[in-house]
C-alpha positions in Angstrom: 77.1 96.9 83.9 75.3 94.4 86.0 74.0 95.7 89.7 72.4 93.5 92.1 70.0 94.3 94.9 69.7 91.6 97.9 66.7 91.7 99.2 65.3 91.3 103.0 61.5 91.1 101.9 59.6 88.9 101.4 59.0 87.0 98.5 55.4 88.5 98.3 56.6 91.5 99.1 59.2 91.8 96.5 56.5 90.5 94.0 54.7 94.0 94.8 57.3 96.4 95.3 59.3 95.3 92.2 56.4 96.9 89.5 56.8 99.8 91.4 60.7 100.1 91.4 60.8 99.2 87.7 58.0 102.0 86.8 60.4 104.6 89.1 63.5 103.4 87.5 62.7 103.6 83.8 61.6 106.7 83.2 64.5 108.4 84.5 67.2 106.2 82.8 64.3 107.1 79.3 65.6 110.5 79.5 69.5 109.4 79.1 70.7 109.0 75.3 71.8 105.3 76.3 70.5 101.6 75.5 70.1 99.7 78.5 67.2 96.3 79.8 66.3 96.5 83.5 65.7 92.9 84.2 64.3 92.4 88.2 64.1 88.5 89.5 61.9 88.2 92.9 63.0 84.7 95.1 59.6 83.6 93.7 60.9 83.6 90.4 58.7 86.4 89.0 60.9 88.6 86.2 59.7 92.2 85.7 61.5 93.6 82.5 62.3 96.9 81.0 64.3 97.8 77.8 65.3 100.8 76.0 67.1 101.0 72.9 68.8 104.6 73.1 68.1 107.6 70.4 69.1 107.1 66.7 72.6 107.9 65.7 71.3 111.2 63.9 69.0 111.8 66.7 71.9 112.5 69.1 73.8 115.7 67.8 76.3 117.8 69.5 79.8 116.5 69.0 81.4 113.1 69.3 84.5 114.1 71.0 83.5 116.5 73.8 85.6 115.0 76.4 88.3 116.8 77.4 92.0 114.2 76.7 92.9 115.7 80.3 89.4 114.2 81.9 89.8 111.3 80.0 93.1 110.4 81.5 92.1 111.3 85.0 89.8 108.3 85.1 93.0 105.7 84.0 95.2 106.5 87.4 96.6 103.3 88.3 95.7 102.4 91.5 98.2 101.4 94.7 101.8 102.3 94.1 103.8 101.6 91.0 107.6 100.3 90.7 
């Protein structure tokens, strides 16, 4: 997933306020058994960077296959009508 902010600061601005974002941000994606790098670019070229690399397999537990087949399918509707 790649999500991009456009920004109407400044480029000072952004320089200060993107610390900030990146220190409100990462904590609460921590707390999610996931992998993920939050990577924030300020128009003055200044990168701020974040990773996480998830829990261990073993670390997880619960089951695998706790989704429902029925929830599963209702994400897969086909959009628009179909012939």
């Amino acid at each position: 997933m790649n999500i991009r902010f456009i920004s109407s600061l400044t480029p000072e601005d952004e320089d200060r306020i993107a610390p900030g974002l990146l220190g409100a941000v990462g904590p609460l994606l921590d707390a999610l058994p996931l992998a993920y790098t939050i990577r924030i670019e300020t128009s003055n070229g200044t990168i701020f960077r974040h990773a996480h690399t998830g829990p261990e397999v073993g670390d997880q537990g619960g089951e695998v296959d706790t989704v429902t087949p029925r929830a599963v399918a209702g994400l897969f509707r086909p959009r628009g009508p179909t012939s």
